[in-house]
C-alpha positions as CSV (number, residue, x, y, z in Angstrom):
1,X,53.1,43.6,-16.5
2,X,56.1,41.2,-17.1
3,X,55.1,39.3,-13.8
4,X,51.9,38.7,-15.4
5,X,52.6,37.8,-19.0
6,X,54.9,35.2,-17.6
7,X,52.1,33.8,-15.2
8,X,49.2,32.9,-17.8
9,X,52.3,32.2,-20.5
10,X,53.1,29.1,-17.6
11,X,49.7,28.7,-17.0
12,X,49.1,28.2,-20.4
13,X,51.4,26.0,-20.7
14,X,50.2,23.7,-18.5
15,X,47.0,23.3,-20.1
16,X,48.2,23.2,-23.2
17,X,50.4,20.1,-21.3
18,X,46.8,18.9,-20.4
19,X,44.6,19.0,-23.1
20,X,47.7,17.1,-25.3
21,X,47.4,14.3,-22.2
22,X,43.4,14.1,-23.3
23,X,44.6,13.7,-27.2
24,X,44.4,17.4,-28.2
25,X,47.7,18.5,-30.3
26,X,49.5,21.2,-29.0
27,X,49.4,23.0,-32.3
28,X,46.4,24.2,-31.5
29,X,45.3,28.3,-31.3
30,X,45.6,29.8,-27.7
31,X,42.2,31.2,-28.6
32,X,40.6,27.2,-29.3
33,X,42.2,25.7,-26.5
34,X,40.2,28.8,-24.3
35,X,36.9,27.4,-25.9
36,X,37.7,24.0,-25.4
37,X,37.9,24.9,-21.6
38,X,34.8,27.7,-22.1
39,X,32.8,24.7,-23.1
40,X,33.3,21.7,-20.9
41,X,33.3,24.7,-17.9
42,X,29.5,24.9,-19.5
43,X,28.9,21.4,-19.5
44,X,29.8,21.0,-16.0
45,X,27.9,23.9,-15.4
46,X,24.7,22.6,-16.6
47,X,25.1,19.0,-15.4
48,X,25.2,20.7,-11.7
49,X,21.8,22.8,-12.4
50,X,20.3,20.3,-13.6
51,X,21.1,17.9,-11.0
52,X,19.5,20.9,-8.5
53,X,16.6,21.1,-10.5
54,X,16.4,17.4,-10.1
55,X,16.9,17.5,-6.2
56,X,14.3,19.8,-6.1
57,X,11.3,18.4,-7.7
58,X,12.0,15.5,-5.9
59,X,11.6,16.9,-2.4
60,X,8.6,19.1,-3.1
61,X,4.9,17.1,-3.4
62,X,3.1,17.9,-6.3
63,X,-0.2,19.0,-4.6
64,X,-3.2,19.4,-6.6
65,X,-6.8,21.5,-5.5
66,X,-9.1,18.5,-5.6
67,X,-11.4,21.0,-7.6
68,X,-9.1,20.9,-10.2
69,X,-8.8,16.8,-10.3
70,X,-12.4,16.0,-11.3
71,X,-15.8,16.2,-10.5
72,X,-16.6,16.5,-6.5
73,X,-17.1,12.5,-5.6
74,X,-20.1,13.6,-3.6
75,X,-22.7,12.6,-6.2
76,X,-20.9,9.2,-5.9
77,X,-21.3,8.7,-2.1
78,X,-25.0,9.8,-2.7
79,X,-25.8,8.0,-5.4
80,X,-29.2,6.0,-5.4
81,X,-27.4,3.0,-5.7
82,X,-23.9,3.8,-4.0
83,X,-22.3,1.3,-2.3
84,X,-19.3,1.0,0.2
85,X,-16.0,-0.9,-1.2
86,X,-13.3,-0.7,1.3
87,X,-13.0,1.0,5.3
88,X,-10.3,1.1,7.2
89,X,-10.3,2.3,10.8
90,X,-7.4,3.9,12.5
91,X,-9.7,4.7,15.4
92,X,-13.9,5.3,15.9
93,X,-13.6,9.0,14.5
94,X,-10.9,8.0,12.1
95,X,-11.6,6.7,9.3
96,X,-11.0,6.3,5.5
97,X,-14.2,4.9,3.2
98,X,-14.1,3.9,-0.9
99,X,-17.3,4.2,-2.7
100,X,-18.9,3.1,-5.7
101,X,-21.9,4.2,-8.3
102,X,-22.3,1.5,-11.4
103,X,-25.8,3.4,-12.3
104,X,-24.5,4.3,-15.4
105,X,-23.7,0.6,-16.8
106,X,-20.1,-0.5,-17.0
107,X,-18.4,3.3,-16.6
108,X,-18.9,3.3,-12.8
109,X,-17.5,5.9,-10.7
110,X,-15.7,5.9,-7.7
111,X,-15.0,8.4,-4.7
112,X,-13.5,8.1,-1.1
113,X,-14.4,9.5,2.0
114,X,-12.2,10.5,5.4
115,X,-13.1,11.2,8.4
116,X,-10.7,12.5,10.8
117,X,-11.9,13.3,14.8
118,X,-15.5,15.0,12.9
119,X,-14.4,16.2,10.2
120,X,-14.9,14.6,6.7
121,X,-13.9,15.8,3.5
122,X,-15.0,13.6,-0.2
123,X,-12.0,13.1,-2.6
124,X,-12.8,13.8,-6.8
125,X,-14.4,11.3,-8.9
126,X,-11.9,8.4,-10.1
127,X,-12.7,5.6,-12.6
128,X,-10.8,3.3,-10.6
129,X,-11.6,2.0,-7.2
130,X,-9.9,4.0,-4.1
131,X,-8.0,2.3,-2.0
132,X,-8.0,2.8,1.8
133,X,-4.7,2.3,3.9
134,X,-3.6,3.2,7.8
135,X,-0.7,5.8,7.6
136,X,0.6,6.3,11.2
137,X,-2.7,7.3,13.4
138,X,-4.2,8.7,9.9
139,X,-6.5,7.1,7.2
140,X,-5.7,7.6,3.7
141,X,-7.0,6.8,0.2
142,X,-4.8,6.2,-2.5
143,X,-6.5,6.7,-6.2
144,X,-4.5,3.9,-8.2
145,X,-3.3,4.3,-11.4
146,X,-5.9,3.7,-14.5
147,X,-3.6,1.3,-16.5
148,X,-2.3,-0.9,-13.4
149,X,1.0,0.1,-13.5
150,X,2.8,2.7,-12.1
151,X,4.7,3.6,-14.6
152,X,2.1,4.6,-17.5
153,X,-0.4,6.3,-15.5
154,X,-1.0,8.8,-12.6
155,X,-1.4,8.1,-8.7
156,X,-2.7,9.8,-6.1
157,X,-3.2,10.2,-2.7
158,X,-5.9,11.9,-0.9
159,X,-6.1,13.3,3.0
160,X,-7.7,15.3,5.8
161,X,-5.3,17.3,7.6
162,X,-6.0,19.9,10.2
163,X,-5.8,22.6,6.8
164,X,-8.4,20.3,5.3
165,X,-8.6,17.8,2.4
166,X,-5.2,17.5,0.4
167,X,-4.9,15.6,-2.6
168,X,-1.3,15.1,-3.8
169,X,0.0,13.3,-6.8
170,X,2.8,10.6,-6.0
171,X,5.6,10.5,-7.2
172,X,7.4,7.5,-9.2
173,X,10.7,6.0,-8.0
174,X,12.5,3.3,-9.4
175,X,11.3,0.3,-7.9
176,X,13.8,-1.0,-4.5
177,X,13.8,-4.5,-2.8
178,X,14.1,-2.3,0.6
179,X,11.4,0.3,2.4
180,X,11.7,2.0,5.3
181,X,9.7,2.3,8.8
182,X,6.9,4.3,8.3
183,X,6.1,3.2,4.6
184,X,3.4,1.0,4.1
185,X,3.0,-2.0,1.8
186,X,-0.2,-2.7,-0.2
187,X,-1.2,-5.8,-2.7
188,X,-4.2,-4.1,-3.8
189,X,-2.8,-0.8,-5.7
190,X,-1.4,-3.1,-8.6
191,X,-3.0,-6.1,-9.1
192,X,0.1,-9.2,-8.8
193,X,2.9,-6.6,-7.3
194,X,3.3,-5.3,-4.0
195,X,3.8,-1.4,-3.5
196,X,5.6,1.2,-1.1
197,X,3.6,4.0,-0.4
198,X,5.7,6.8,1.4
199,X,2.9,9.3,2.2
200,X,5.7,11.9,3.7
201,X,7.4,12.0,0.7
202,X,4.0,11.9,-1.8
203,X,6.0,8.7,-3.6
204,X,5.1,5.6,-4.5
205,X,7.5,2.5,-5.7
206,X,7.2,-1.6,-6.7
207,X,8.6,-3.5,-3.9
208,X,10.7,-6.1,-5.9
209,X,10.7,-9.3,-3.6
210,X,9.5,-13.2,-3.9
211,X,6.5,-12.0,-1.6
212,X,3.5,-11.3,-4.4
213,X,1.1,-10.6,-1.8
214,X,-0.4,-10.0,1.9
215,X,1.9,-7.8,2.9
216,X,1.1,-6.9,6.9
217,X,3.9,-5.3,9.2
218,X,3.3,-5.5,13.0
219,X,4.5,-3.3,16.3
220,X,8.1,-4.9,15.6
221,X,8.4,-3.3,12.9
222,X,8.5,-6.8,11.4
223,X,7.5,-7.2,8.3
224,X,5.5,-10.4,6.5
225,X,4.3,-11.2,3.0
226,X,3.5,-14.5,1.2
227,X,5.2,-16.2,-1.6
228,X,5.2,-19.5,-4.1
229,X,3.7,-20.3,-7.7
230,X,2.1,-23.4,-7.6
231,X,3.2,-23.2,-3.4
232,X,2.8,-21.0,-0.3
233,X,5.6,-19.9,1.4
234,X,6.0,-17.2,4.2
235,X,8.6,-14.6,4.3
236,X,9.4,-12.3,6.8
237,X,12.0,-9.3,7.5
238,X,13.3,-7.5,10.8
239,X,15.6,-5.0,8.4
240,X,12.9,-3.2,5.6
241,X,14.1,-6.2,3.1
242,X,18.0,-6.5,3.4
243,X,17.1,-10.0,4.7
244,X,14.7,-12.4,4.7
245,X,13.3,-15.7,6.5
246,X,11.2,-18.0,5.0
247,X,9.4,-21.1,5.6
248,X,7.1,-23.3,3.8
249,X,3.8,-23.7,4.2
250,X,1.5,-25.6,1.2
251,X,3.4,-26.9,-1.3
252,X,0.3,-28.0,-3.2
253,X,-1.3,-24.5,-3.0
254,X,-0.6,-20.7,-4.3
255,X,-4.0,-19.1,-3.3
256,X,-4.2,-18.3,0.1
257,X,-4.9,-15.3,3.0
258,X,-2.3,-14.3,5.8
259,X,-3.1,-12.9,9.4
260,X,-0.7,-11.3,12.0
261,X,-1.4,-10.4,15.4
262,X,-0.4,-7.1,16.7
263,X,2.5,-8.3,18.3
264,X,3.5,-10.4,15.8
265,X,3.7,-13.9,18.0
266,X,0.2,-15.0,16.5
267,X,0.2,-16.1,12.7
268,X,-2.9,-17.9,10.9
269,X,-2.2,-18.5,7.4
270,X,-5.1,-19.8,5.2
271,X,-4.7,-21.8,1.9
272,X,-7.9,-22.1,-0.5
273,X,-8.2,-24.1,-4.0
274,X,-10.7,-23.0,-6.9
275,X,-13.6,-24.8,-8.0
276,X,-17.0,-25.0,-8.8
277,X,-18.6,-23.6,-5.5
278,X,-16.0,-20.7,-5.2
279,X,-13.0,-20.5,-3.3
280,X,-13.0,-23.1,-0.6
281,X,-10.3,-23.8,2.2
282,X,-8.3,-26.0,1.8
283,X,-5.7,-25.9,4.7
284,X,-5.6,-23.4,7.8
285,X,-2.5,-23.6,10.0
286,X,-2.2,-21.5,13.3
287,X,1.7,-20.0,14.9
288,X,1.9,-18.7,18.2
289,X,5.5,-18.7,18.7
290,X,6.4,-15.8,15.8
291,X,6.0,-18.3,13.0
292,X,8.4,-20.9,14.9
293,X,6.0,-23.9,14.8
294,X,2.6,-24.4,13.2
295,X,-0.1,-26.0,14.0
296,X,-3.1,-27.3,11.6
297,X,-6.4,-25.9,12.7
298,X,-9.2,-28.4,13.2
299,X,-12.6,-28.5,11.3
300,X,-11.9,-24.7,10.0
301,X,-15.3,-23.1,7.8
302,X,-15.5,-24.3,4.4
303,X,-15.0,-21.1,2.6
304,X,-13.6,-17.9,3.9
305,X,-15.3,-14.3,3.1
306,X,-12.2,-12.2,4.2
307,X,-8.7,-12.8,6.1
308,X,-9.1,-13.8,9.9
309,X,-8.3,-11.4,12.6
310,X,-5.2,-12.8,14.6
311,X,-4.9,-11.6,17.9
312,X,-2.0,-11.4,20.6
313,X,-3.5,-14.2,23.0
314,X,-3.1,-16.9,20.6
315,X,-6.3,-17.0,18.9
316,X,-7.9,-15.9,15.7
317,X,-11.7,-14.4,14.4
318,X,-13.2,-15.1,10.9
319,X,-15.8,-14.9,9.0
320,X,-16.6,-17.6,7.1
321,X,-19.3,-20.3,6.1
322,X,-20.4,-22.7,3.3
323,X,-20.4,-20.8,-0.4
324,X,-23.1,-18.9,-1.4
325,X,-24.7,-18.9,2.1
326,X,-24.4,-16.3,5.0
327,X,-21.2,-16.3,6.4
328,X,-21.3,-16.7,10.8
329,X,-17.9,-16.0,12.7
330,X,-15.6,-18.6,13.6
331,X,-13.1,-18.2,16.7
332,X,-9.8,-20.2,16.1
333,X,-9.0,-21.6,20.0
334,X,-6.7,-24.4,21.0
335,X,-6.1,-25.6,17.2
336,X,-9.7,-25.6,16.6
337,X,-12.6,-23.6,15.2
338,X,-15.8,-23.5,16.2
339,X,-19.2,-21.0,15.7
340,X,-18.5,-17.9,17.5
341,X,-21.9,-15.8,19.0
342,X,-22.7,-14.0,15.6
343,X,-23.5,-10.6,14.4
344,X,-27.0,-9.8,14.3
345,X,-26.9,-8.7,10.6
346,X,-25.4,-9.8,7.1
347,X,-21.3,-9.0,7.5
348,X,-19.6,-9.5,3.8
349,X,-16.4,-8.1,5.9
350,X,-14.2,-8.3,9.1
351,X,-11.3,-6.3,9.9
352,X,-9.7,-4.8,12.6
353,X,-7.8,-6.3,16.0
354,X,-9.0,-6.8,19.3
355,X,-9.5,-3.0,20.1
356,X,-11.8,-2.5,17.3
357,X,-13.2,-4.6,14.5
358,X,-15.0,-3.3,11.5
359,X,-17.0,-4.8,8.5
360,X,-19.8,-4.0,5.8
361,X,-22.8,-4.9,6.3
362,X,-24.9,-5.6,3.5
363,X,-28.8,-5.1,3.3
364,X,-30.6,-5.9,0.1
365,X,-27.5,-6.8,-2.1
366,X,-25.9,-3.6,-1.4
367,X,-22.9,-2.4,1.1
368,X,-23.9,1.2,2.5
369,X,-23.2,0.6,6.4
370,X,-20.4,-0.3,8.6
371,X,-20.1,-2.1,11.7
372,X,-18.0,-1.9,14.8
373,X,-17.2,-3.4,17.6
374,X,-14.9,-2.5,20.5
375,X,-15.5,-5.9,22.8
376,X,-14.7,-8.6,19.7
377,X,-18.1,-9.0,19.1
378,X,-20.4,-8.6,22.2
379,X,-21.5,-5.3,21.0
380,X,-22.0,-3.7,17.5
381,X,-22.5,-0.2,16.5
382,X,-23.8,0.8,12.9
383,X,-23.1,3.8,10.9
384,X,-23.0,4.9,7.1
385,X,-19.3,6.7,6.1
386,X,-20.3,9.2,4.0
């Protein structure tokens, strides 16, 4: 019993010694100076839960029953008067679709479809356009948020996995000026901002960067946006933004489209001023070297519908015309374009590579079918993606 009497009388001490060090006075009870330590033992204690809590939510998706979002978006996609906003093709039985019913006056409705190797599956009702990205060999919609920013309001993602349709809310992190492999950028989930979507961990981020737009990542994992007020400038990154190259383009012009071949060696970058006819072009310039030298493409269409199609062998498809007049495809070849043989149909769309190109069609003023094409345009097939 003496051994331990004189134990906690030394170890008592010592804190006593301790506490006086953080400006306590030694005068004070044996019993305070116990709850002094009782209580920043708690604080500790809590900090550390907390901070597991924390860790936590963060790695778990918040996954919601897309019964529970909304309305089924399938008296969207057969509305009388639905029509098709976005497509994007991974592959011919992979697909993602956005559609669109304004029946109702100015509160239109919106919905997406997927399709993945047969199966499809339609996401809830949104009152924002979806928007349709590639994630990996998958198609994806992502339901942006109401107010334009991701901070005020909620995003989502929807998908068709082999357990069927999954509809997860994203998560917001504190906005980076790097992303990873594997994340994708989009210019079209807040209008003015480019975003990282990370569909493995359900989150979604501002990128902050001078790019503002265009954002397209080839097989290098190289990544390219655009840049400039009042300019164009292209930027480009090997590292997921640690580093960046840039070069000018237009120093006259803000407005304007990029295109990157698969392989990234073929660039077409497309400047365009505002008047009264529309958009109009008013430079195109052509890289095959990776954005090494440029080259100004000769007598190019007067007015763009969509980005150009750049592909590995050095030359570039668009679709294209004079305002307010069916567009035709142009082929970009040897610094020049020139009338390509054209679709058979009304295309108010073109995108896609080599392998596979895609675009609305639209009969009677509205967009309900798709066409593809597997040999850059020889061939077409039609379908409707709902």
């Amino acid at each position: 019993m003496q051994r331990l009497r004189e134990v906690l009388d030394r170890g008592y001490r010592r804190l006593v010694d301790l506490l006086a060090r953080c400006g306590l006075p030694r005068s004070m009870p044996p019993l305070l100076v116990l709850g002094v330590l009782a209580v920043i033992a708690s604080l500790v204690l809590a900090v550390l839960t907390a901070t597991g809590h924390r860790g936590e939510a963060v790695a778990d998706p918040v996954v919601i029953s897309p019964a529970a979002a909304g309305r089924p978006g399938t008296a969207v996609v057969n509305a009388s008067r639905a029509q098709v906003l976005s497509i994007t093709m991974v592959t011919r039985n992979r697909w993602a679709a956005g559609w669109s019913d304004c029946t109702s006056g100015p509160n239109c409705k919106y919905a997406a479809v997927i399709d993945r190797d047969g199966a499809r599956a339609t996401s809830p009702e949104w009152p924002v356009p979806y928007v349709t990205l590639k994630s990996g060999n998958e198609a994806i919609a992502i339901a942006p948020p109401r107010e334009g920013t991701l901070t005020g309001d909620t995003t989502m993602m929807y998908q068709l996995t082999y357990d069927g349709p999954l509809l997860t809310r994203l998560r917001y992190r504190l906005s980076t000026s790097t992303f990873q492999r594997g994340e994708i950028l989009s210019d079209r989930i807040v209008p003015g901002r480019i975003v990282v979507v990370n569909p493995h961990e359900s989150s979604v981020r501002m990128l902050d960067t001078r790019g503002t737009r265009s954002p397209i990542c080839d097989q290098t994992s190289r990544c390219w946006v655009l840049s400039g007020i009042g300019r164009t400038d292209v930027l480009w990154t090997d590292d997921g933004g640690k580093t960046w190259g840039s070069r000018a383009l237009d120093s006259h012009n803000q407005l304007g489209q990029l295109a990157v071949s698969p392989d990234g060696r073929t660039l077409v970058m497309t400047a365009v001023t505002v008047g009264d006819n529309g958009q109009t072009v008013a430079s195109m310039r052509i890289s095959t070297d990776r954005g090494a030298s440029w080259r100004t493409v000769d007598h190019p269409p007067p007015a763009l519908n969509t980005p150009p199609l750049a592909f590995d062998d050095g030359t570039a498809l668009m679709l294209g015309g004079r305002p307010n007049e069916r567009p035709r495809l142009y082929r970009v070849r040897d610094g020049a374009a020139n009338l390509d043989r054209g679709y058979p149909g009304d295309l108010a769309d073109l995108e896609g590579d080599a392998q596979l190109m895609y675009g609305f069609e639209v009969p009677k003023r509205r967009t309900t079918e798709v066409v593809l094409s597997t040999d850059q345009g020889a061939n077409w097939t039609k379908f409707a993606p709902r």
